[in-house]
C-alpha positions in Angstrom: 68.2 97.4 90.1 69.5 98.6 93.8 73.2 100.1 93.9 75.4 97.5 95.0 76.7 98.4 99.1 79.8 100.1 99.5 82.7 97.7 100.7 84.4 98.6 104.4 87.7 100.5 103.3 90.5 97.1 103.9 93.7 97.9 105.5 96.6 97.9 103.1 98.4 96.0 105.1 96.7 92.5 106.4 94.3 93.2 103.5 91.1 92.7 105.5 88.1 94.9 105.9 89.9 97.6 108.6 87.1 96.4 111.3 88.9 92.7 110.8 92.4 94.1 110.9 95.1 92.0 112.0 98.2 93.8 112.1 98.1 94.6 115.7 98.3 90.5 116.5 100.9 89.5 113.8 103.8 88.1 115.3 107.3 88.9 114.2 108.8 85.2 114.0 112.6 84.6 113.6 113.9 81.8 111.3 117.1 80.0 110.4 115.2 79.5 106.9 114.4 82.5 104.7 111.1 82.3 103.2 111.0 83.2 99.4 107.0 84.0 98.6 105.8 83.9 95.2 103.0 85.6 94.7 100.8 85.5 91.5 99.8 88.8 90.5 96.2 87.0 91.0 96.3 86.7 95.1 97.5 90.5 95.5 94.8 92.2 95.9 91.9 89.5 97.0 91.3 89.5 100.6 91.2 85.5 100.9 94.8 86.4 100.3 97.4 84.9 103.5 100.3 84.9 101.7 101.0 88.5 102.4 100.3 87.9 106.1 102.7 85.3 106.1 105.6 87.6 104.5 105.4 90.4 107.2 105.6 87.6 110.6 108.4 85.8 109.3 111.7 88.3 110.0 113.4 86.8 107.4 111.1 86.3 104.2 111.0 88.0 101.4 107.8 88.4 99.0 108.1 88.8 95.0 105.0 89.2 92.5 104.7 86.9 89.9 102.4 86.9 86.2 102.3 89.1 83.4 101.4 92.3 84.8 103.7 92.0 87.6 106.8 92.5 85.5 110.3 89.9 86.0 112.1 89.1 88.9 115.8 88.0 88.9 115.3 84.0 88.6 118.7 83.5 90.0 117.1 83.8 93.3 115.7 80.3 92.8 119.3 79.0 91.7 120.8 80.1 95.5 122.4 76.8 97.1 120.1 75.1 99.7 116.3 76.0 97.9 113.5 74.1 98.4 110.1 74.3 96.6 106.7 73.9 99.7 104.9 71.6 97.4 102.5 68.9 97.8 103.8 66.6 95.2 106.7 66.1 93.3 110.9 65.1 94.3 111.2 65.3 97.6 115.1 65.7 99.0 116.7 62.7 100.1 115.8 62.1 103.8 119.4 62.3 104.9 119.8 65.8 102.8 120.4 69.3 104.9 117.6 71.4 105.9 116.9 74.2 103.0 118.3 77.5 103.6 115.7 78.9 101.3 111.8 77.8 101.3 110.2 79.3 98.4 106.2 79.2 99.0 103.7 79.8 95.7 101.1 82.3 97.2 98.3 81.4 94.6 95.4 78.6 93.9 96.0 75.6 93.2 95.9 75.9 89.2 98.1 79.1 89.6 100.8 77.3 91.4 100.5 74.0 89.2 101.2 76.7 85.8 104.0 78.5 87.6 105.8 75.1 88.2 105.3 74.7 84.8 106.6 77.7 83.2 109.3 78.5 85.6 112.2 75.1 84.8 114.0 76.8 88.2 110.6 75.6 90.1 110.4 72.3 88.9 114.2 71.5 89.5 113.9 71.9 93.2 113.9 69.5 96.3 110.2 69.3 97.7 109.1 70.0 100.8 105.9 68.2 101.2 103.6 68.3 104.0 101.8 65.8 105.6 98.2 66.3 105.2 95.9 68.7 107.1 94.2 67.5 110.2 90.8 66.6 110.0 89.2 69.9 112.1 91.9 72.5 111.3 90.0 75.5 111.0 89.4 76.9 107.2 87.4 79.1 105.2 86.6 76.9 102.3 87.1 73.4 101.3 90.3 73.2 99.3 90.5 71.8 95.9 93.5 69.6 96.7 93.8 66.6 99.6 96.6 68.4 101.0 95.2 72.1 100.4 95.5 74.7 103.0 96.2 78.5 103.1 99.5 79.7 102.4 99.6 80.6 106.4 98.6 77.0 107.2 101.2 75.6 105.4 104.1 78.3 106.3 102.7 77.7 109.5 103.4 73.6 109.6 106.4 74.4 107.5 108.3 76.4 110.1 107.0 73.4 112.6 109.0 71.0 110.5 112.2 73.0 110.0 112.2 75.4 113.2 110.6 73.5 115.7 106.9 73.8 116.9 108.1 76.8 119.6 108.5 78.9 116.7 105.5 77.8 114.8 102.9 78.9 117.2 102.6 82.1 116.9 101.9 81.4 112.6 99.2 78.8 113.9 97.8 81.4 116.3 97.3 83.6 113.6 96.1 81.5 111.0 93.5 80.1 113.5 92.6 84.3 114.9 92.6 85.1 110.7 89.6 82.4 110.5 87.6 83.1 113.3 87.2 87.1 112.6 86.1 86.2 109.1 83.8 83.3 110.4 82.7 85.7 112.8 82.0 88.6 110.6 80.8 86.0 108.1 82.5 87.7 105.4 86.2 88.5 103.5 85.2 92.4 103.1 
């Protein structure tokens, strides 16, 4: 049997192959919200990962690793006044309610995200922010496993559009829609 290839060295950064790198065209976006990513230990080290892109445009987000080998976080975090949950399904706020102070975004597949609404009771009392679906053509990698599935980018992406104002969303949608065509490109996440 033939030795498997050698994969490029990835950047630690972005998390892509280095010849894929992205770090020299991600933004540094300014927000009214603060962005609380929650990241299953699962998502950390795969390079499909945009979670981790997300946390280091968005000035004022914050990223925390979640699942048993990541160790515990102070859950009072998710208690703060003003926190939403980005989900696709659940209780939304009432229409009149304030905008969040506090998004908190699961950075993880689908089944990942469903079992950390389920074993964290801070997650599951929160106001929803839910998305409209994607539009048919927006650029992805794979099909998603949920109507309303996007990457994490995506859908910080369309969040900020929501809550910020489209002017400060571009720059996220530019390099969501940059992050796809490398890899399509390249034809591979090495």
């Amino acid at each position: 049997m033939p030795p498997r290839a050698a994969r490029p060295p990835r950047c630690p950064r972005c998390n892509l192959a280095k010849h894929l790198c992205l770090c020299a065209e991600v933004p540094r976006v300014e927000t009214r919200t603060r962005f609380l990513f929650l990241q299953h230990v699962m998502e950390v080290s795969k390079r499909s990962n945009t979670g981790g892109v997300a946390a280091l445009a968005l000035a004022n987000a914050k990223l925390l690793v979640h699942g048993a080998m990541a160790g515990t976080f102070d859950l009072e975090v998710l208690s703060e006044p003003g926190t939403w949950l980005l989900y696709p399904d659940g209780p939304t706020a009432p229409p009149d309610a304030p905008a969040p102070r506090q998004l908190v975004v699961l950075d993880a597949n689908w089944s990942q995200a469903r079992r950390m609404t389920q074993r964290l009771p801070e997650l599951r009392a929160l106001p929803r922010l839910v998305l409209p679906p994607p539009e048919p053509g927006m650029l992805k990698l794979r099909e998603p496993s949920h109507p309303a599935g996007m990457s994490t980018l995506d859908a910080v992406a369309r969040a900020v559009a929501l809550l910020e104002g489209p002017e400060a969303a571009a720059p996220l949608a530019r390099l969501a829609a940059l992050r796809v065509q490398r890899i399509a490109d390249c034809g591979t996440l090495n």
